[in-house]
C-alpha positions in Angstrom: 0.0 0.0 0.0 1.8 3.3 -1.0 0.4 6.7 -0.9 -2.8 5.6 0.8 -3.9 3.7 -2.0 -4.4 -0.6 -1.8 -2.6 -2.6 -4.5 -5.3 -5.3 -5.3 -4.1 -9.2 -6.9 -6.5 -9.9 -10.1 -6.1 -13.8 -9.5 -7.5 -13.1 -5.7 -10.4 -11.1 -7.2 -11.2 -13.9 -9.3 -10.8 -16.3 -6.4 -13.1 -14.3 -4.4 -15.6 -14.3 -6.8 -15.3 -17.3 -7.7 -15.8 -18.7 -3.8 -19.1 -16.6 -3.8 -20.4 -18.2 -6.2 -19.5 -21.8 -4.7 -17.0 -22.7 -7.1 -13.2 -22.5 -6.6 -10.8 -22.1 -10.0 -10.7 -25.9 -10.5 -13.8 -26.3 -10.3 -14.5 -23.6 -13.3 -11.9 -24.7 -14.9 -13.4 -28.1 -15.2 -16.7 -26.7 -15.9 -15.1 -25.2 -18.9 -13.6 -28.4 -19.6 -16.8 -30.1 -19.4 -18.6 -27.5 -22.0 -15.5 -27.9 -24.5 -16.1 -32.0 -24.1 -19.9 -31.4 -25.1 -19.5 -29.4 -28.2 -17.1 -32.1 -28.8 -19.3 -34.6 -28.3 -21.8 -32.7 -30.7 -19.3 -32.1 -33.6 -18.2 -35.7 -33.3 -22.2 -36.6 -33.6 -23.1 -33.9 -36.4 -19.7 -35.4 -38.4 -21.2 -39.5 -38.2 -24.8 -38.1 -39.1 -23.5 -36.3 -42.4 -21.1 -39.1 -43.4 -23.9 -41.5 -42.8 -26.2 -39.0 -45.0 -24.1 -38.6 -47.9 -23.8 -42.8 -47.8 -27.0 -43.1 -48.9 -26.6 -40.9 -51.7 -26.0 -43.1 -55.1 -23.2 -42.4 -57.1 -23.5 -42.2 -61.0 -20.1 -43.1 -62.0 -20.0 -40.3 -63.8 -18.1 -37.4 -61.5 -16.8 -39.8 -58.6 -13.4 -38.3 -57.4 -12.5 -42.0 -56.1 -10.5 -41.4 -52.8 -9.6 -37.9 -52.9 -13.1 -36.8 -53.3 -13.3 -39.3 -49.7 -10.6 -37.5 -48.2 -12.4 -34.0 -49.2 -15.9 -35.0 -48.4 -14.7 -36.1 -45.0 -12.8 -33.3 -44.0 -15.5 -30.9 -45.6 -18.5 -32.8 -43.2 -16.0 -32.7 -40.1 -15.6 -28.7 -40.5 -19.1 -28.5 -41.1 -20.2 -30.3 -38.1 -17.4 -28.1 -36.2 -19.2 -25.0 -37.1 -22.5 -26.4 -36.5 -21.8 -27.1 -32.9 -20.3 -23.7 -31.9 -22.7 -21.5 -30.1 -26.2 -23.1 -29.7 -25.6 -25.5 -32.3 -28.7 -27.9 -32.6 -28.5 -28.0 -28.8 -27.1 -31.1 -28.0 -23.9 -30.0 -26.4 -26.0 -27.5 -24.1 -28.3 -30.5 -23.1 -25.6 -32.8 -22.7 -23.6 -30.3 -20.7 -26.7 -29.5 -18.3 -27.5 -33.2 -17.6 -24.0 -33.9 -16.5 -24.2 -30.5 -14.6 -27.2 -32.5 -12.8 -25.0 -35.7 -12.0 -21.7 -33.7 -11.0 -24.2 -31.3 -7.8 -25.5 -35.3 -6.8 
């Protein structure tokens, strides 16, 4: 303290706030953890559900790249299920995150 005025940590701010609300920094840092996990999860759902969508699609024999148009087609379904599951996304990361939420407080 110099000159009357109080030097304050940013970390014990956090930490204070953080006890308020019941939760110490592991614990959000798990919760983050947890949330990251779900949209995961999501992507990793969102990226089956397309591949298996674009399997029932019959090909013609007449454009089929062979196995680079594969490689492109399951990269191009894995960044599209990515994007899909950021923010709300179809909702079942939230869902999934909020039901584990549930078990974690029993």
């Amino acid at each position: 303290m110099e000159n009357g005025i109080k030097t304050v940590n940013p970390l014990d701010l956090m930490q204070q706030g953080q006890a308020v609300q019941g939760k110490s920094l592991k614990a959000a840092k798990g919760d983050k953890e947890m949330k990251k996990a779900c949209s995961d999860f999501e992507a990793m759902f969102l990226t089956k559900m397309l591949e298996s969508m674009r399997k029932t699609i019959p090909k013609s024999g007449l454009l089929d790249g062979g196995k680079q148009e594969e490689i492109y087609t399951y990269f191009m379904d894995e960044n599209l299920a990515k994007l899909a599951s950021q923010g709300k996304g179809t909702g079942l990361g939230q869902w999934l995150y909020k039901e584990m939420s549930k078990k974690d407080l029993k």
